[in-house]
N, C-alpha and C positions, 0 to 999 in steps of 0.2 A: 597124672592119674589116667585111669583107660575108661574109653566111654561106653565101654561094655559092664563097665562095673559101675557107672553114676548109672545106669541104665537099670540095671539089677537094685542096685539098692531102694532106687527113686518104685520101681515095680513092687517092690516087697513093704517098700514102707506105705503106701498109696494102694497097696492089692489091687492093680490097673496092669493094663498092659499100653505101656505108653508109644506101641510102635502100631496100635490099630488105627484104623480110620476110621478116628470119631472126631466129635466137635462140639461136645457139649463141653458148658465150662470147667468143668471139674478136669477132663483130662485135659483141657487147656490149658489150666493152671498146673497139674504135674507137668506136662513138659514143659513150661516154665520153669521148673524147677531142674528136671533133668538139661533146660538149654543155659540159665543161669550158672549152674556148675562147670558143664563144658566148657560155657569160657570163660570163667575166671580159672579153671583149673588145667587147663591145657592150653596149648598152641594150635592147636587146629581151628579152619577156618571156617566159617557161619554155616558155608554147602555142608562140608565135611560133619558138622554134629548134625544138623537138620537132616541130612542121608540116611544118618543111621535111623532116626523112626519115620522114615520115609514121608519127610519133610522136606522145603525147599528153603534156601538161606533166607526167603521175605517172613518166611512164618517166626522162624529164632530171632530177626530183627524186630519183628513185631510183639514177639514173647520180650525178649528184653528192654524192649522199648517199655511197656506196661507191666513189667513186674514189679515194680517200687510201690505201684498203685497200689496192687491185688496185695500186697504186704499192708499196705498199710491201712485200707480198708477191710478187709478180711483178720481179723486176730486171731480166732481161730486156724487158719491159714499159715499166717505166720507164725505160731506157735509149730504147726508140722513141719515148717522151712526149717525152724530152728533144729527140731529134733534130724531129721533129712542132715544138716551141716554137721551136727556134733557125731554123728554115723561118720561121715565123708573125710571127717577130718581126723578125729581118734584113730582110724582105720588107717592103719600105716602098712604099704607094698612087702614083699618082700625085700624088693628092690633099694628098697629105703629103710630097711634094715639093714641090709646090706653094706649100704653105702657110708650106714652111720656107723658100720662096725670097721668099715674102712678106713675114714675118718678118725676113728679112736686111735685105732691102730697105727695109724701116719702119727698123729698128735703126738702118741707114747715115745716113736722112735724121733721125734726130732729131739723129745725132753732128753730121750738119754743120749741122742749124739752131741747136743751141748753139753751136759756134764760130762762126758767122754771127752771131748774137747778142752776143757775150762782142767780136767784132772793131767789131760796133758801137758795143759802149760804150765800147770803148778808142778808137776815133776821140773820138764824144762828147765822150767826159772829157780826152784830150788838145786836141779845139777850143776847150774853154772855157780850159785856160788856154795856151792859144796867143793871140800876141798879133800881129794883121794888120797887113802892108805898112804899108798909112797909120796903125795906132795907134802903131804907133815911130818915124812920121814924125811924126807931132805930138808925142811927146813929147820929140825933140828939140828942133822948131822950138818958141820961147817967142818969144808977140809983146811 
C-alpha cells in the first residue's frame, strides 16, 4: 500500500491535515492511526513513514508504542480505527487487481496444460494398443 494514500484516506476520514504541526491529542491519535497502518501495511522503515508528516522515527515508535492503549481506552476512537481499517482494506490497488487477474489467468492455463497433457497420454496409450487398418489385414490374410 502507498503512504500517500493511508495519508489521504486517514485526512478525509479525520477532516485533519495529519502532516501540520500540531500536538493536541486528537491529531496525535490520527497519526496513530496513519503510523499504525504504515507499518503493518508496508515495508518501509519508522524514518520513512514519520518523513512523510514531517515526523521523526521516535514520534511513530512512540505512536505505536501507545496505540493499543488510545484503542482501548477511547471506543469512540476505536470505533473510527475500525471504520479508517475497513476503508484501507476493502480498497483494493489497481495493482492488485492486476495481479489477481494475473494469477487467474496462470491458474486457467496450468488447468488446461494438465488436461492437455493427461488427453495426450490417453491418445498415446490408446495408439499403442490400437491395432491399424493393414495390421488386421495381415493378420487375417495367411500366406
Amino acid at each position: 500500500m502507498d503512504l500517500k494514500y493511508i495519508i489521504q484516506v486517514v485526512n478525509n476520514h479525520f477532516e485533519v491535515d495529519i502532516t501540520e504541526n500540531r500536538r493536541d491529542r486528537y491529531m496525535v491519535m490520527c497519526r496513530g492511526v496513519y503510523f499504525h497502518f504504515a507499518k503493518t501495511t508496508t515495508n518501509f522503515s519508522l524514518a520513512r513513514i514519520g518523513e512523510k508528516v514531517n515526523r521523526d522515527h521516535s514520534s511513530v515508535v512512540y505512536s505505536l508504542k501507545n496505540f493499543e492503549n488510545w484503542i482501548s481506552y477511547d471506543k469512540e476512537f476505536e470505533n473510527e480505527f475500525k471504520k479508517v481499517e475497513k476503508i484501507l482494506t476493502n480498497k483494493k490497488t489497481v495493482k492488485e487487481f492486476r495481479d489477481e487477474r494475473l494469477n487467474y489467468k496462470y491458474k486457467m492455463l496450468q488447468i488446461a496444460k494438465e488436461l492437455l497433457i493427461n488427453e495426450i497420454n490417453k491418445i498415446k496409450k490408446n495408439g499403442q494398443n490400437r491395432i491399424s487398418k493393414n495390421q488386421k489385414r495381415s493378420l487375417y490374410i495367411t500366406d
